[in-house]
Structures are given as structure tokens and as C-alpha cells.
N, C-alpha and C positions, 0 to 999 in steps of 0.2 A: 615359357619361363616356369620353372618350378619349383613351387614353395613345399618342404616338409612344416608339416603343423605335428607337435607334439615330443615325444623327450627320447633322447638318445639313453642305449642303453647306460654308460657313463654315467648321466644323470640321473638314474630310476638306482642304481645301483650305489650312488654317494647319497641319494637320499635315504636309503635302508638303510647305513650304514649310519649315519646320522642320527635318524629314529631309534637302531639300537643302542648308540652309546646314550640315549639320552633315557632309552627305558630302564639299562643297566643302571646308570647313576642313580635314577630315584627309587632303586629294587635294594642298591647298596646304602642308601640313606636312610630308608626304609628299615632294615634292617636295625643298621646303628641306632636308631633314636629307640625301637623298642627293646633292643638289649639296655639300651641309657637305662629307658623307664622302668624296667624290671629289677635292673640293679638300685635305681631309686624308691622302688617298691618293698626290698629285700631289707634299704638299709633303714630304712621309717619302719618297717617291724619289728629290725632288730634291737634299736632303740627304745622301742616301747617293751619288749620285750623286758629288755636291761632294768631299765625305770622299775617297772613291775614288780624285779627280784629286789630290787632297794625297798620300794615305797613294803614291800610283804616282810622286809627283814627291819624296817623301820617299825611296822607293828609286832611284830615280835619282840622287838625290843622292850617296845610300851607295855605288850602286856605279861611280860615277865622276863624283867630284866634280867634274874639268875639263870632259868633255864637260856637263856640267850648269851650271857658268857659261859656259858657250860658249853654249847653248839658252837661256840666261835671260836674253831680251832680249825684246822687244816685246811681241805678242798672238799667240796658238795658239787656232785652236777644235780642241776636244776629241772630237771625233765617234767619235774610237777614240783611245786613250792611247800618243798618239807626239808625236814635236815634227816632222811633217811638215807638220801644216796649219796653215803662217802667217800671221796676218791673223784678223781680224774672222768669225764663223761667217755663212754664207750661212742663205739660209731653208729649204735642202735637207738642211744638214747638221748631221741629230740623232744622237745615240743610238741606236744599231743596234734596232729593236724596240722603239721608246720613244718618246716626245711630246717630249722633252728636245735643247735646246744647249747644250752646255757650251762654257767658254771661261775662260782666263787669262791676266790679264794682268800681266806681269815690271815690275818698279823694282829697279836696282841703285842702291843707296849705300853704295860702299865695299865692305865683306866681309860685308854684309848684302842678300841677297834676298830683297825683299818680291814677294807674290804674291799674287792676287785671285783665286779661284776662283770665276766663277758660273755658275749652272744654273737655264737658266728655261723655261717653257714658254709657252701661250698657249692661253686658256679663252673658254668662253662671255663673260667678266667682262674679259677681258682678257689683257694679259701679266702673269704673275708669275712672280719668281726667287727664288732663295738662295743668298748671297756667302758667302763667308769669306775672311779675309785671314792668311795665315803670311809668318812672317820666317823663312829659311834662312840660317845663317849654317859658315862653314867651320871645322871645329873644328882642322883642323889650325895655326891660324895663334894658337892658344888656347896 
């Protein structure tokens, strides 16, 4: 009587097959979650970023309010926090040490300055940003 002890080639050859789909899946999973994190990394700076160009236009305002509606007209990119670069941001000019443009853009109505802050980059996937919009208004006329 004869016994085979051990695995037909069938078996050794469905088991490979198996070990690969299963090393693919977590090589593709893998993959996904740190593209996730990165684009989560992207958008927590770009936000802080934004905030930044407010809370720096919010002191300006404070500390002199005329030169601040004097500057509150048109488009500024933001590549460093001054009202020197007027106009629309080029494809050079980001955030010092960063993936990042910033840029805002001014509406005057009256004793009300509105303002668009955005901050966006550009990925594998695309461009993406993040706006925020504040109204500045003069309290001395209050």
C-alpha cells in the first residue's frame, strides 16, 4: 500500500497564489492610507497657513487701521506676510520651505472689508485649497 505524504503540485501552487493576493492587498492598503495621511498632513497646513494670513491681517489692522484700508484693495500673494506682492501668485511663489500659495483677495463695501484668504497646493491628485472668508470692519466709526 502506498501512502504519498506531502502536497501536490496544485496545492503549493494555490497556496502562492493566495499568499500573493494577500501580500498585494496590504501593499495596496498600504499605499492608500499614506497617500490618506499625507493629504491629511497637506490639509492641517494649509489651514494653519490660512489662519496665519488672517490672525497677520487682523494685526495690521489693529495697528493701523488707515495704512490697512489703504492695502485693502485688490489681490496679494502671500509668499511672506507683507502687502508687497500685488497680483495673482505665480507658480514660483510659495511659502518659504513649503508646497504652499497663499493669496487674498480684498472687497471693500463701505466700512466693511471683506477678505478671502486661500491656501492651496498641488498633488499627485491634483490641486487643492482652503479659503476662509473674514469681514474687517472699523470700530472706530462704531
Amino acid at each position: 500500500m502506498k501512502t504519498d505524504s506531502g502536497q501536490s503540485m496544485f496545492e503549493v501552487l494555490l497556496a502562492l497564489f493566495i499568499i500573493t493576493l494577500i501580500v498585494v492587498a496590504v501593499v495596496i492598503l498600504s499605499t492608500i492610507s499614506i497617500s490618506n495621511s499625507l493629504f491629511s498632513k497637506n490639509k492641517t497646513l494649509s489651514s494653519k497657513y490660512t489662519q496665519e494670513a488672517v490672525e497677520w491681517l487682523r494685526s495690521q489692522k489693529e495697528s493701523d487701521i488707515n495704512l490697512f484700508l489703504t492695502n485693502s484693495t485688490d489681490t496679494y500673494c502671500l509668499d511672506q506676510l507683507n502687502f508687497t506682492n500685488q497680483g495673482l501668485c505665480a507658480e514660483l511663489e510659495i511659502i518659504p520651505n513649503s508646497i504652499f500659495t497663499r493669496q487674498m483677495v480684498f472687497t471693500n463695501s463701505g466700512n466693511i472689508v471683506s477678505v478671502v484668504v486661500t491656501t492651496s497646493w498641488t498633488d499627485s491628485k491634483g490641486i487643492h485649497q482652503v479659503s476662509t472668508s473674514t469681514d474687517f470692519t472699523d470700530r472706530r466709526e462704531q
